[in-house]
N, C-alpha and C positions, 0 to 999 in steps of 0.2 A: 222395121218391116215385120210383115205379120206373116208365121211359118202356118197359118189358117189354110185347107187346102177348099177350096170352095169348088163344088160340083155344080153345075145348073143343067135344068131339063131340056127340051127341044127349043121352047118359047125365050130362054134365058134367064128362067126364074133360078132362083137358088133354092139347091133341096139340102135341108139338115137331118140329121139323124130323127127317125121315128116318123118321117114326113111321110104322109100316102099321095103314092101315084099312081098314074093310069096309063097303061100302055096305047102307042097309036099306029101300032100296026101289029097284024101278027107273027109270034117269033118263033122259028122252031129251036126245040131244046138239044142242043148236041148231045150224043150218047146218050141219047131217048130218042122213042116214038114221040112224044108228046111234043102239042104246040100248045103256045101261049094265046088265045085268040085277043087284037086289038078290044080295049073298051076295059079289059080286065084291069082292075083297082087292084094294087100290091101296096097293102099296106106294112109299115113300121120299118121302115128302109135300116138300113148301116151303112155309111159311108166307109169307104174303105181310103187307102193313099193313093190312090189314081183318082184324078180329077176327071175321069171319064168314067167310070164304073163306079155301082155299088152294091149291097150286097141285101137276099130280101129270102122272103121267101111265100110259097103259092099252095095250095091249093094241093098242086100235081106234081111241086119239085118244093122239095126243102134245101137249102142252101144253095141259093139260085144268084150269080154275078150279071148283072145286065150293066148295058151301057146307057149312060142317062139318054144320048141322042132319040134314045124309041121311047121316052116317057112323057109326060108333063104332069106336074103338080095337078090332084085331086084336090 
């Protein structure tokens, strides 16, 4: 058995480390004003150990956790 934790985007793709994705919807950022608007490319991801999150960072938020469900591979 393989202790590999595999994340995938909305479509089902697999995202690995440093993969660019693009969000498809827009997010607001908890303890901020700031949203994320859909269509935004985040590149050079970090998976983290939750197979549902990972970790990235934008533009308007540095050390930003998002959940793969609101991405898909760029």
């Amino acid at each position: 058995m393989s202790d590999e934790i595999i994340v995938r985007d909305s479509n089902g793709t697999q995202l690995k480390d440093g993969d660019s994705v693009t969000l498809i919807k827009d997010l607001k950022v908890k303890g901020t004003s700031e949203t994320i608007k859909r269509g935004t490319v985040v590149k050079n991801i970090r998976l983290t150990d939750d197979t549902d999150t990972f970790e990235c960072n934008t533009k308007q938020v540095k050390g930003l956790v998002l959940r793969a469900e609101f991405v898909k591979k760029a």
